[in-house]
MMTF fields as JSON, N, C-alpha, C and O atoms, coordinates in Angstrom:
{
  "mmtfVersion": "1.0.0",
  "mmtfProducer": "UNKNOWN",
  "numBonds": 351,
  "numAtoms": 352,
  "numGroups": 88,
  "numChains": 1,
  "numModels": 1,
  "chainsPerModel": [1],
  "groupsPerChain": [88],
  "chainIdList": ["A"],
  "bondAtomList": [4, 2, 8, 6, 12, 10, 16, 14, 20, 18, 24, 22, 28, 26, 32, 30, 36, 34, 40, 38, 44, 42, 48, 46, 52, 50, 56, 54, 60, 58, 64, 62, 68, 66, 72, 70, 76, 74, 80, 78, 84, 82, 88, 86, 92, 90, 96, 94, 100, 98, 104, 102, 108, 106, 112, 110, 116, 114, 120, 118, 124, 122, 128, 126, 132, 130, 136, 134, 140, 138, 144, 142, 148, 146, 152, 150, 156, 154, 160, 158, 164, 162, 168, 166, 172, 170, 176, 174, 180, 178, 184, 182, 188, 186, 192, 190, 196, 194, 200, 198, 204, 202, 208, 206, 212, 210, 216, 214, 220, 218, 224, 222, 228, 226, 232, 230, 236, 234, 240, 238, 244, 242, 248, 246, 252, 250, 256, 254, 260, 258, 264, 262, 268, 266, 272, 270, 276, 274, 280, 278, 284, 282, 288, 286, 292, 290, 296, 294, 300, 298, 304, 302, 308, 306, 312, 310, 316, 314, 320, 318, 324, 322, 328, 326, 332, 330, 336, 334, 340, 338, 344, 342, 348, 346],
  "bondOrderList": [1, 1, 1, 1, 1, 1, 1, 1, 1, 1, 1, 1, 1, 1, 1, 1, 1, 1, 1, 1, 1, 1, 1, 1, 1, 1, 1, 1, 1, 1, 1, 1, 1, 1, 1, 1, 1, 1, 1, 1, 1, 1, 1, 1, 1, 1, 1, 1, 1, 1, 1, 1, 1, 1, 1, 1, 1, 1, 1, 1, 1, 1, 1, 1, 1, 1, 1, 1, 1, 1, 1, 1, 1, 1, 1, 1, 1, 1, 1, 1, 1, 1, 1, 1, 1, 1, 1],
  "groupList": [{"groupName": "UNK", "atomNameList": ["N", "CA", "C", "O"], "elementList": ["N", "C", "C", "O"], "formalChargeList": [0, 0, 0, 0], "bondAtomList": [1, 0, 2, 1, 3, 2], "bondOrderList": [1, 1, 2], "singleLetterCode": "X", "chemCompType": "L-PEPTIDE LINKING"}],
  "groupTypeList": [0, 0, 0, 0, 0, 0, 0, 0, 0, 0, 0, 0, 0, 0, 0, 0, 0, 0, 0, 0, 0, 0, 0, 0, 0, 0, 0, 0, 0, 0, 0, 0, 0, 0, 0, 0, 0, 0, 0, 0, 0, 0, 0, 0, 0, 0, 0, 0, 0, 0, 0, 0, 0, 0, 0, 0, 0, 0, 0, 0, 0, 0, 0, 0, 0, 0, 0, 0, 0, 0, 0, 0, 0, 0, 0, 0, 0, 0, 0, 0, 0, 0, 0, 0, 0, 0, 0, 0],
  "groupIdList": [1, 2, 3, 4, 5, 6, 7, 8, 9, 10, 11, 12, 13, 14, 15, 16, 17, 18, 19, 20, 21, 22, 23, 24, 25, 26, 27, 28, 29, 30, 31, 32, 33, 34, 35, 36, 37, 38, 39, 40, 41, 42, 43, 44, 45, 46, 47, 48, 49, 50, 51, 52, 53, 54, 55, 56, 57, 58, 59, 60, 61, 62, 63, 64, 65, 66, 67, 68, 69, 70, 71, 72, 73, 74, 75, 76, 77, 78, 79, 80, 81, 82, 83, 84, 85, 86, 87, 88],
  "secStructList": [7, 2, 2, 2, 2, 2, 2, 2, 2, 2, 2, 2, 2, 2, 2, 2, 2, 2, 2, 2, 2, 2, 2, 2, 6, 7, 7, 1, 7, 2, 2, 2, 2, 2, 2, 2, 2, 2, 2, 2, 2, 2, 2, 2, 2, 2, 2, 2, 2, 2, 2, 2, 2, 2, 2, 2, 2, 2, 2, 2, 2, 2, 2, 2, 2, 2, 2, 2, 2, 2, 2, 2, 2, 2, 2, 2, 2, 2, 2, 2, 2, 2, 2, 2, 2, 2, 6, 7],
  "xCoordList": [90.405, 89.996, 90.054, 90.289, 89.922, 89.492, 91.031, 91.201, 91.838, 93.692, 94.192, 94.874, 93.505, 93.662, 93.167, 93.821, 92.106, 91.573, 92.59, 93.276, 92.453, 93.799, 94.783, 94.947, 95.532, 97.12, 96.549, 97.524, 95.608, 95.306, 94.974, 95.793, 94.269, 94.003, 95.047, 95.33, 95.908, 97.278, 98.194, 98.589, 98.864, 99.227, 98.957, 99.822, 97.936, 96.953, 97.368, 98.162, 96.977, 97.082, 98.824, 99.225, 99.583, 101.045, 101.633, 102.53, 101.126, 101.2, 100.924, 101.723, 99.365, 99.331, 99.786, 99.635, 100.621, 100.932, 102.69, 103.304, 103.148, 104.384, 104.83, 105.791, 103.599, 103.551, 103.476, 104.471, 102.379, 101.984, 103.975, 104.853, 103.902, 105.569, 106.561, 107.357, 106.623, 107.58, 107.68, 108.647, 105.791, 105.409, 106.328, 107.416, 105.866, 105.986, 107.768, 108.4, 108.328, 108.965, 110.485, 111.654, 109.943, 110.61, 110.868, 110.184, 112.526, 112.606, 112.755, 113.041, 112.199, 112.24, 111.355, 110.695, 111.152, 110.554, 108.973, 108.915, 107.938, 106.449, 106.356, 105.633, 107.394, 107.395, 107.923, 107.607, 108.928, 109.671, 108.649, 108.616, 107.974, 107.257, 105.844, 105.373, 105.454, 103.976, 104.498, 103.688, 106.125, 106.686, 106.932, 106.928, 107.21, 107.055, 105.377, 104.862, 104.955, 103.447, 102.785, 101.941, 102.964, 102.436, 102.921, 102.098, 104.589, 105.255, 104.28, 103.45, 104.632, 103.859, 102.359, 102.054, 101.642, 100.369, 99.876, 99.048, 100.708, 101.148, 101.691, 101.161, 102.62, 102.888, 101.385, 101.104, 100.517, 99.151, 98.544, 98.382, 98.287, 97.403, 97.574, 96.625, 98.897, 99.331, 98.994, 98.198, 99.238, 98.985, 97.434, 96.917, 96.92, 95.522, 94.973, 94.258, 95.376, 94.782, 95.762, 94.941, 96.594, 97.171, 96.249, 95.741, 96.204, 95.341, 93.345, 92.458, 93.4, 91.904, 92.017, 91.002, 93.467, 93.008, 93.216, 92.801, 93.897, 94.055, 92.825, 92.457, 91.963, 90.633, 89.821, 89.317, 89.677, 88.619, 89.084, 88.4, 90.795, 91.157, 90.597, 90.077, 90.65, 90.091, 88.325, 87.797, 88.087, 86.015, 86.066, 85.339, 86.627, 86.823, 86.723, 85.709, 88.022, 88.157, 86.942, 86.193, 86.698, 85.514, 84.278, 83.703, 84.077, 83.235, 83.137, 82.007, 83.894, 84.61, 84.5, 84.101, 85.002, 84.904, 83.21, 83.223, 81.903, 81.005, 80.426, 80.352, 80.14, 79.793, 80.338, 79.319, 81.375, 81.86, 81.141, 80.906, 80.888, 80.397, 78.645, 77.99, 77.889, 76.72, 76.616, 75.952, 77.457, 77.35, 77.362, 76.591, 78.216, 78.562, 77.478, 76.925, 76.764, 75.546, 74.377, 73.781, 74.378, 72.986, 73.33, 72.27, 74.395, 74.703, 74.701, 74.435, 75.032, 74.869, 73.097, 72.608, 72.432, 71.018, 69.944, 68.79, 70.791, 69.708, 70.092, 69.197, 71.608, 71.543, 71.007, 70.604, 70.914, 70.814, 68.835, 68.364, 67.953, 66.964, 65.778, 64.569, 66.626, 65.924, 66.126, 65.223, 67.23, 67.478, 66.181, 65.481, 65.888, 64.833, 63.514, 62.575, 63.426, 62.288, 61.878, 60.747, 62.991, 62.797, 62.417, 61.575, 63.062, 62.554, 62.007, 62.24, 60.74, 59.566, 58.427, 57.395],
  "yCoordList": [99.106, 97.781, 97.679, 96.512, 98.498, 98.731, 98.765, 98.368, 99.174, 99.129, 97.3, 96.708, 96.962, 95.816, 94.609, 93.684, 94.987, 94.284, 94.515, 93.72, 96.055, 96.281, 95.338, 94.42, 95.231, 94.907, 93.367, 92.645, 92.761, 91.265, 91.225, 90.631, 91.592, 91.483, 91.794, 90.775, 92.477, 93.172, 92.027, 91.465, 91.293, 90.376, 88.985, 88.139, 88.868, 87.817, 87.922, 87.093, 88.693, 89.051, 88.972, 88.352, 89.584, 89.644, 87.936, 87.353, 87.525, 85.842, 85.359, 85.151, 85.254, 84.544, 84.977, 84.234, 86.638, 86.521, 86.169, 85.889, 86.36, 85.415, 83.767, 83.26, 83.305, 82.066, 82.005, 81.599, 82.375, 81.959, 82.337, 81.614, 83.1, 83.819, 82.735, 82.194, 82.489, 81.59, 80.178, 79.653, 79.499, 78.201, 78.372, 77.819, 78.956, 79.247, 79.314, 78.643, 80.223, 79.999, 79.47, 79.848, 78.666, 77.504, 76.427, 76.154, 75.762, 74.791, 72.815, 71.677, 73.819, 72.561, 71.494, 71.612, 69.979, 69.198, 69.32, 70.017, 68.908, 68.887, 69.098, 69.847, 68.125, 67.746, 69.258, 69.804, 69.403, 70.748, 72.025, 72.74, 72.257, 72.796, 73.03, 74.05, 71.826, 71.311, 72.031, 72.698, 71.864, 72.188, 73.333, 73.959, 74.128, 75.732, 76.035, 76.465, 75.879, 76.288, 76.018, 76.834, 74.554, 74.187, 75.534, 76.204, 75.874, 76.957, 78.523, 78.984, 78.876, 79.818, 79.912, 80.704, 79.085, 78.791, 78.785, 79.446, 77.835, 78.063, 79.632, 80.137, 80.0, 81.666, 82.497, 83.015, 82.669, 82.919, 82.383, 83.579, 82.07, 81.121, 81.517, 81.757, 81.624, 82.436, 83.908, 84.293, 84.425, 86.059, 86.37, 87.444, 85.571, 85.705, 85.615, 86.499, 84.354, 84.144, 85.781, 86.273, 86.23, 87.317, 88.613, 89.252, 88.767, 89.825, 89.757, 90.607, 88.38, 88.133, 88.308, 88.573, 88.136, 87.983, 89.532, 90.086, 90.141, 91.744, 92.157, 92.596, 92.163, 92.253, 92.182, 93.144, 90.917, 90.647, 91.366, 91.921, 91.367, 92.185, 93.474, 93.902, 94.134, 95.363, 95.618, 96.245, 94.664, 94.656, 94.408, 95.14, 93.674, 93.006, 94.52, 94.935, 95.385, 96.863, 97.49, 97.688, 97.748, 98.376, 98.238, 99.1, 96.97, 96.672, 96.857, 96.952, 97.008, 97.412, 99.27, 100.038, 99.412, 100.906, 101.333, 102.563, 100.886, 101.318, 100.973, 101.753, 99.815, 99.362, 100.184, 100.677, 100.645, 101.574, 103.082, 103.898, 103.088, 104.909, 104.598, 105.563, 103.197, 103.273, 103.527, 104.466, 102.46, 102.345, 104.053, 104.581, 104.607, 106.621, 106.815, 107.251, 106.616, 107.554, 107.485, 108.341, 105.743, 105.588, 105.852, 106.239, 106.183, 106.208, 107.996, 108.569, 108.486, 110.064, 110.297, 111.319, 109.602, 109.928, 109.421, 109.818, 108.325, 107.805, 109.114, 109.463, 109.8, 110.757, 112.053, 112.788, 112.484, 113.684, 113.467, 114.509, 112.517, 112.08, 112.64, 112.867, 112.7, 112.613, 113.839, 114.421, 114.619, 116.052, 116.736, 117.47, 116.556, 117.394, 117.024, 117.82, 115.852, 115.553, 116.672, 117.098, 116.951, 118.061, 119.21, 119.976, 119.485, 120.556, 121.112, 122.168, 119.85, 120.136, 120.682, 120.979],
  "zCoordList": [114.389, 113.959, 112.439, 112.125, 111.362, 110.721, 109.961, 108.808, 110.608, 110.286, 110.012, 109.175, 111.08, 111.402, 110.007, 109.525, 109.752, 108.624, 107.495, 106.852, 107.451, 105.56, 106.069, 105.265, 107.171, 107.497, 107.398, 107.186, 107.455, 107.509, 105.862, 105.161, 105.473, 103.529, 103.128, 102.499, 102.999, 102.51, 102.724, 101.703, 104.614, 104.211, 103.749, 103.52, 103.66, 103.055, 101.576, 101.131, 100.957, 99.378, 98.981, 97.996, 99.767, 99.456, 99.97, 99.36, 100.822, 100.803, 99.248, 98.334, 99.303, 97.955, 96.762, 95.792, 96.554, 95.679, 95.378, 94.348, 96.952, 97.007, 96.518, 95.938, 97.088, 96.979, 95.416, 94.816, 94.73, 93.503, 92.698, 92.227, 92.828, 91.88, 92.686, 91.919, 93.502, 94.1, 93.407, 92.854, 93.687, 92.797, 91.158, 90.996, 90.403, 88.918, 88.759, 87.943, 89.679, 89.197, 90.097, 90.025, 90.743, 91.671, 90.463, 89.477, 91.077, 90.518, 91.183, 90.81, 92.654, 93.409, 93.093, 92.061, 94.128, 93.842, 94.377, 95.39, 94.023, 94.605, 96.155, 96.811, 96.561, 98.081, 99.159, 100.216, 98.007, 98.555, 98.55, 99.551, 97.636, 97.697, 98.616, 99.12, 98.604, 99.735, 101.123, 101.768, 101.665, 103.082, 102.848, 103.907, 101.775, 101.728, 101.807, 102.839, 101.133, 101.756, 102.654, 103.023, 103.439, 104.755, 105.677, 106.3, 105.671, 106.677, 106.566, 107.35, 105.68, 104.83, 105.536, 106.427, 105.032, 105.885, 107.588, 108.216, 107.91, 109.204, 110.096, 111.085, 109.504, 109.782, 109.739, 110.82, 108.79, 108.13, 109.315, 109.556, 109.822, 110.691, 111.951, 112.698, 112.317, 113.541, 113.433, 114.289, 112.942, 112.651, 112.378, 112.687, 111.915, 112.13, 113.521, 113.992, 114.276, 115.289, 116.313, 117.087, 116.36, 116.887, 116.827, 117.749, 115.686, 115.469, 115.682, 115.762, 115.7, 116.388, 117.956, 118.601, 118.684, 119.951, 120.248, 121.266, 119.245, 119.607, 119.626, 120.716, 118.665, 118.776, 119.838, 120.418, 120.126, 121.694, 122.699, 123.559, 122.561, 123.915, 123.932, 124.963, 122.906, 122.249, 123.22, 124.139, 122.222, 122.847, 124.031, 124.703, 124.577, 126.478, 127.054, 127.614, 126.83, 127.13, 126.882, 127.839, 126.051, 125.517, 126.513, 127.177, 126.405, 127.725, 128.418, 128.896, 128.892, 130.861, 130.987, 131.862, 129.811, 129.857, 129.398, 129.367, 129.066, 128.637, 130.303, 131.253, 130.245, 131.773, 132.855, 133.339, 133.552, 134.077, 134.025, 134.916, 132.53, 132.206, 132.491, 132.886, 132.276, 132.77, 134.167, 134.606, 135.123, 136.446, 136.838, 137.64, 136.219, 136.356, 136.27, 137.279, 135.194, 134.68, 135.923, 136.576, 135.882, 137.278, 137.987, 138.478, 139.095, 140.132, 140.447, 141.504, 139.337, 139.111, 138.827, 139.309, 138.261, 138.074, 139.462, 139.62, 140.487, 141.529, 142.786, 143.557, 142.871, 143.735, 143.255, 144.157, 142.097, 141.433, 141.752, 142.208, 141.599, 141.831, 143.169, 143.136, 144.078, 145.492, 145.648, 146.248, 145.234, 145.316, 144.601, 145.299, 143.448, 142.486, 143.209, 143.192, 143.833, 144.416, 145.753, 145.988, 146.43, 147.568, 146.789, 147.256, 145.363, 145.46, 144.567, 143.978, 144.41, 143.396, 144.124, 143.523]
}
């Protein structure tokens, strides 16, 4: 998860510093420009939401796999239970 964040700040940061060097030293018109950064943005926006849904899928798993290892644990502690009871 933690990969996930650098690779999201990293291209976050290398966006804006594309953009900014691009702005400066572009010689297009305002307009031309506004539709390079709307795209730009847009791309940004997608890749965020990608890597957020990688995420949940991530915790969803996680879940399933902790829940699973409880159901183990009680189900191993209610038979293991009645046994020690005989032979206290």
């Amino acid at each position: 998860m933690e990969n996930n964040f650098k690779f999201a700040k990293g291209l976050f940061a290398g966006l804006v510093a594309g953009v900014a060097i691009g702005i400066l030293l572009t010689q297009e018109k305002s307009t031309d420009i506004k539709d390079v950064l709307t795209g730009c943005l847009t791309n940004l926006k997608s890749s965020i939401k990608e890597i957020a849904a990688q995420g949940i899928s991530k915790l969803y798993g996680l879940n399933k796999e902790i829940k699973s290892g409880v159901k183990f644990i009680n189900t191993n502690e209610e038979q293991s239970y009645p046994d020690d009871l005989e032979h206290a």
